[in-house]
FITOR-491376 format. One record per residue (C-alpha): z, y, x; residue in three letters; residue number from 1. Coordinates in Angstrom, 1 decimal, decimal comma. Layout:
# residues N
<site Z="Z" Y="Y" X="X" residu="ALA" num="NUM"/>
...
***
This chain:
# residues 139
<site Z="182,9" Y="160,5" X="34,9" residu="UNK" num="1"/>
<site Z="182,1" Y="157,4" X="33,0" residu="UNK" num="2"/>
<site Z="180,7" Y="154,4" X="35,1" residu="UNK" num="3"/>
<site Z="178,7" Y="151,5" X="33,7" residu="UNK" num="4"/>
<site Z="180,5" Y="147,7" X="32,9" residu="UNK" num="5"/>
<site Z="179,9" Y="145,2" X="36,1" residu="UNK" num="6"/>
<site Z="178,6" Y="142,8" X="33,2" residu="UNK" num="7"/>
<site Z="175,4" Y="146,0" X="33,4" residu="UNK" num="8"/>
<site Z="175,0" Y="143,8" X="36,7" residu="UNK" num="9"/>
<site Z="174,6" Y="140,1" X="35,0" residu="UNK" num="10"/>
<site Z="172,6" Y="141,3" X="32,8" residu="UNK" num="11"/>
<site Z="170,1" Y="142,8" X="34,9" residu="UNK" num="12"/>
<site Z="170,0" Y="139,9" X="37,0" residu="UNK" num="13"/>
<site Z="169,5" Y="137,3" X="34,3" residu="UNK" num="14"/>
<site Z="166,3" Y="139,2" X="33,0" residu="UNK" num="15"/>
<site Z="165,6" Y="139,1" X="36,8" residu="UNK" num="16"/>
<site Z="165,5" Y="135,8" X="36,6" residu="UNK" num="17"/>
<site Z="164,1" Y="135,1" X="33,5" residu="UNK" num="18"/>
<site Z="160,8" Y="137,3" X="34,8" residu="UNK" num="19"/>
<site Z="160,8" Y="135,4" X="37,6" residu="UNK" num="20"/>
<site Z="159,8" Y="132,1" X="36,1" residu="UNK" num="21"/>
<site Z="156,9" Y="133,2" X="35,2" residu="UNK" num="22"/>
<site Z="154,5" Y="133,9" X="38,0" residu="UNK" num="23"/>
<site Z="156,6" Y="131,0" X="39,8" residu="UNK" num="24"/>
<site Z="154,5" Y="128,5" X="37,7" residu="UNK" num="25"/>
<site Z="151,3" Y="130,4" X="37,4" residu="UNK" num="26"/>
<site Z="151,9" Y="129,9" X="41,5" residu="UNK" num="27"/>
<site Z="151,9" Y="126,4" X="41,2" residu="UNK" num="28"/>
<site Z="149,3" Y="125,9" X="38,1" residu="UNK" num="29"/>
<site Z="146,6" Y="127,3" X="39,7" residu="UNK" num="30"/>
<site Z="147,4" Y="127,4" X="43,8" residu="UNK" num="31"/>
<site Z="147,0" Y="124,4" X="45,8" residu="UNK" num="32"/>
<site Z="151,2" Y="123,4" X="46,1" residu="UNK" num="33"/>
<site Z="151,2" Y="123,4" X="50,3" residu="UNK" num="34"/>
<site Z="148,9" Y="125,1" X="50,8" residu="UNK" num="35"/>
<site Z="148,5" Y="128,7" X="52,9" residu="UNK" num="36"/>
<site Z="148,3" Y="131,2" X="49,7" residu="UNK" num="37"/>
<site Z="151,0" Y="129,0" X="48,0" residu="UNK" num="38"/>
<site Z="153,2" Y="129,8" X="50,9" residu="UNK" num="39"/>
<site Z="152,1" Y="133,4" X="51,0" residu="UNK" num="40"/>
<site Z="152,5" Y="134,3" X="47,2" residu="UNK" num="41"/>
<site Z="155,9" Y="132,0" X="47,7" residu="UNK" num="42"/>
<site Z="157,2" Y="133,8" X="50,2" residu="UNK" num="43"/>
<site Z="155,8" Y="137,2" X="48,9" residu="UNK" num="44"/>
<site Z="157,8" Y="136,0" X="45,3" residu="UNK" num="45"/>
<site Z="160,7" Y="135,5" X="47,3" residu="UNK" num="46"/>
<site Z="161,4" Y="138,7" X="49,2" residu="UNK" num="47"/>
<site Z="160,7" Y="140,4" X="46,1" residu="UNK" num="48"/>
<site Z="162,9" Y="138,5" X="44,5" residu="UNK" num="49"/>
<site Z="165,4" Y="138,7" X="47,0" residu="UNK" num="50"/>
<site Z="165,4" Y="142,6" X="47,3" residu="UNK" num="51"/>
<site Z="165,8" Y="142,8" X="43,8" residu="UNK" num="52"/>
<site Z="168,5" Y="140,9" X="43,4" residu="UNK" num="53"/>
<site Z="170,2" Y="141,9" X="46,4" residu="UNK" num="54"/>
<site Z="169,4" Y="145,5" X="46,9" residu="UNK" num="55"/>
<site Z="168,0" Y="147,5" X="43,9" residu="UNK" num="56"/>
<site Z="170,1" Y="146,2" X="41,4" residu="UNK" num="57"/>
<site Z="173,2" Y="146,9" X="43,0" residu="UNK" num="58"/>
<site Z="172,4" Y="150,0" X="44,4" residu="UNK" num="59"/>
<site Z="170,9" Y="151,5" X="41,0" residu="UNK" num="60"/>
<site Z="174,7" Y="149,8" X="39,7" residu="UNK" num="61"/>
<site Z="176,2" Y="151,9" X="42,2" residu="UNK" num="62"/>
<site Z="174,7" Y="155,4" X="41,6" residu="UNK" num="63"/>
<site Z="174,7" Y="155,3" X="38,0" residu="UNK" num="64"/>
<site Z="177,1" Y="157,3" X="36,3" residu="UNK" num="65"/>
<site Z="177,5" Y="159,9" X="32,8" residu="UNK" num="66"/>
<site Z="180,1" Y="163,2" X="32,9" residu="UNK" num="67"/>
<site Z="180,2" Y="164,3" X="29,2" residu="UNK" num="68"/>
<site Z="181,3" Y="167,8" X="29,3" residu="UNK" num="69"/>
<site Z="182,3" Y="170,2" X="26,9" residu="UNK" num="70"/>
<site Z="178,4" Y="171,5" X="26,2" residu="UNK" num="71"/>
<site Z="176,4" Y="169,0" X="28,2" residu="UNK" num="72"/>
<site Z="175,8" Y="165,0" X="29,0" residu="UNK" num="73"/>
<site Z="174,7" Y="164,7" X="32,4" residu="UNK" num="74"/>
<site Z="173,5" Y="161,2" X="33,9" residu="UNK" num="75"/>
<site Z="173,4" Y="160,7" X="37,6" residu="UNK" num="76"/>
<site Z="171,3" Y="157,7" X="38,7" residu="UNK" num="77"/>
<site Z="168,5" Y="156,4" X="41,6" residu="UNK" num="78"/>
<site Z="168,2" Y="153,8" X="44,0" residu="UNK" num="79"/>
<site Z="166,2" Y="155,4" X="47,1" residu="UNK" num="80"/>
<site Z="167,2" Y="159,6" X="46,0" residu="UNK" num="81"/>
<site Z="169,7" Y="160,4" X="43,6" residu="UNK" num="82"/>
<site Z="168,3" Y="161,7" X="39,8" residu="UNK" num="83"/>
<site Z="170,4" Y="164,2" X="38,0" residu="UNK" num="84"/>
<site Z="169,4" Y="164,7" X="33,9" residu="UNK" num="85"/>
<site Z="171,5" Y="167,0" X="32,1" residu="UNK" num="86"/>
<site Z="171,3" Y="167,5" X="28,4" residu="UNK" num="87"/>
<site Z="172,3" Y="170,2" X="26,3" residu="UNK" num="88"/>
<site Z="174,6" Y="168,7" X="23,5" residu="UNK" num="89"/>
<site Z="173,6" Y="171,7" X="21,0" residu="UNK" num="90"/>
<site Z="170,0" Y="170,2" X="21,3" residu="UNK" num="91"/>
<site Z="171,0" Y="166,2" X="20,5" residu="UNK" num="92"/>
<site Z="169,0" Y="165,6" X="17,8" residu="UNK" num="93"/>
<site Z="170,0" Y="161,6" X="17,1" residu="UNK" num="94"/>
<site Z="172,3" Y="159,3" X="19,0" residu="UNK" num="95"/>
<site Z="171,9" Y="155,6" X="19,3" residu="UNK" num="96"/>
<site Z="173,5" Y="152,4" X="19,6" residu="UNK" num="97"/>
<site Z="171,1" Y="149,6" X="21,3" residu="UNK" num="98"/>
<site Z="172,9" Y="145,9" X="21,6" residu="UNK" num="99"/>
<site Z="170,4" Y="143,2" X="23,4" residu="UNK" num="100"/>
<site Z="171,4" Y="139,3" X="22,9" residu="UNK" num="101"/>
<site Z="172,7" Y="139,5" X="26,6" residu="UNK" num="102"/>
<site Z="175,0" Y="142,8" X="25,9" residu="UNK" num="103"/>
<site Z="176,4" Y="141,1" X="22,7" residu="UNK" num="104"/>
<site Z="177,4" Y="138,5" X="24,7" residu="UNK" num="105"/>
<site Z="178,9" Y="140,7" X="27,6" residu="UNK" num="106"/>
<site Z="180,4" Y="143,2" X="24,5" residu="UNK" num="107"/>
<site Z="178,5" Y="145,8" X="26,0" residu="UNK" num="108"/>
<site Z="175,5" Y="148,2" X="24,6" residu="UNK" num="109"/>
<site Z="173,1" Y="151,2" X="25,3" residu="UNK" num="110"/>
<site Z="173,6" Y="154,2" X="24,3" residu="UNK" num="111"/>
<site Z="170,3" Y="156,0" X="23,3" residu="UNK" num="112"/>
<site Z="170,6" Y="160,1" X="23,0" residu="UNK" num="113"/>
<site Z="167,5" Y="161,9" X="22,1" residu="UNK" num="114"/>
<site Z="166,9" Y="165,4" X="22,0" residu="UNK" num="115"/>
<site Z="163,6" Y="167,9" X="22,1" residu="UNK" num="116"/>
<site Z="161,5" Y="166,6" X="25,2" residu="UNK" num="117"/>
<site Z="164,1" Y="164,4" X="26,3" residu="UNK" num="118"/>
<site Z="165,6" Y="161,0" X="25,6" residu="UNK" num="119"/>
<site Z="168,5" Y="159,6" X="27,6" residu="UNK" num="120"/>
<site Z="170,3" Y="155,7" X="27,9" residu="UNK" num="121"/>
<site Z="173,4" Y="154,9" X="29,0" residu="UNK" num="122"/>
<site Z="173,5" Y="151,2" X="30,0" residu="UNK" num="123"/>
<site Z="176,1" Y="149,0" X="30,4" residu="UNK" num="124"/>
<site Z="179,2" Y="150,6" X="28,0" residu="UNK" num="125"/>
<site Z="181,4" Y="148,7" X="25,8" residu="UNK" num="126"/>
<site Z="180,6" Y="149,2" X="22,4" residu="UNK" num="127"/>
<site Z="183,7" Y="151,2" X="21,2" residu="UNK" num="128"/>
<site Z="183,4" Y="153,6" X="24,1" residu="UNK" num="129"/>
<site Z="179,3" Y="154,1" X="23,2" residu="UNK" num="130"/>
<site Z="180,2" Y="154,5" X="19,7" residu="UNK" num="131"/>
<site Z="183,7" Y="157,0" X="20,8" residu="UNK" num="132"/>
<site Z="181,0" Y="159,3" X="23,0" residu="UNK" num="133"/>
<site Z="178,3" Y="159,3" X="19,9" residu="UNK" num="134"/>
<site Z="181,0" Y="160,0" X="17,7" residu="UNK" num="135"/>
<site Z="182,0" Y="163,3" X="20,2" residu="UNK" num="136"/>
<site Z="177,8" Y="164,3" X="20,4" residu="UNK" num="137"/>
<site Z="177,2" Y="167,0" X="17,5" residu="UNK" num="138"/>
<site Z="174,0" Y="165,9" X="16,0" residu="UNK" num="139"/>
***
């Protein structure tokens, strides 16, 4: 069982964050600051926020994992019910290496594995494991 970097976390969070700004200052552009819907859409931006950051993200941190077996990858994820996908490695048509700014800087990557009706990513590896389980995926 392979589990996903902690920097998989960060990373998530910043773009958290980085989403967040957004609708903060449409809030206060175009909402009366003090007002009542100003402190409803605040608060409303808040738990949201809050729940995200707190809860989802660590819990979807948690529950992810990927078994690479001798004929299949299988990738075990979810937040509120566990999701098993398995694939088939006889049916892996292309295998793929995905590095955002905010993985270079973490050394980490996404592994992208496609096959017939299916596509798979594997968040949060370091780059030489990613490219040491695409190098074991016949293609």
């Amino acid at each position: 069982m392979i589990k996903p970097q902690p920097g998989i976390l960060t990373i998530w969070r910043l773009l958290l964050v980085f989403a967040a700004i957004p609708p903060s200052f449409l809030f206060s552009l175009f909402l009366r600051v003090g007002g009542l819907w100003w402190w409803v859409c605040a608060a409303l931006w808040t738990v949201a926020f809050l729940f995200f950051y707190l809860f989802y993200f660590p819990v979807r941190f948690r529950k992810l994992s990927f078994t690479l077996e001798k004929d299949r990858l299988t990738v075990t994820s979810g937040v509120f019910q566990t999701n098993t996908r398995v694939m088939p490695l006889a049916n892996v048509q292309y295998v793929g290496l995905v590095i955002s700014p905010f993985d270079a800087v973490w050394g980490l990557c996404t592994l992208l594995v496609t096959a017939p009706g299916g596509r798979l990513h594997l968040p949060g590896l370091r780059q030489q494991d990613a490219r040491n389980l695409a190098a074991l995926m016949p293609r």
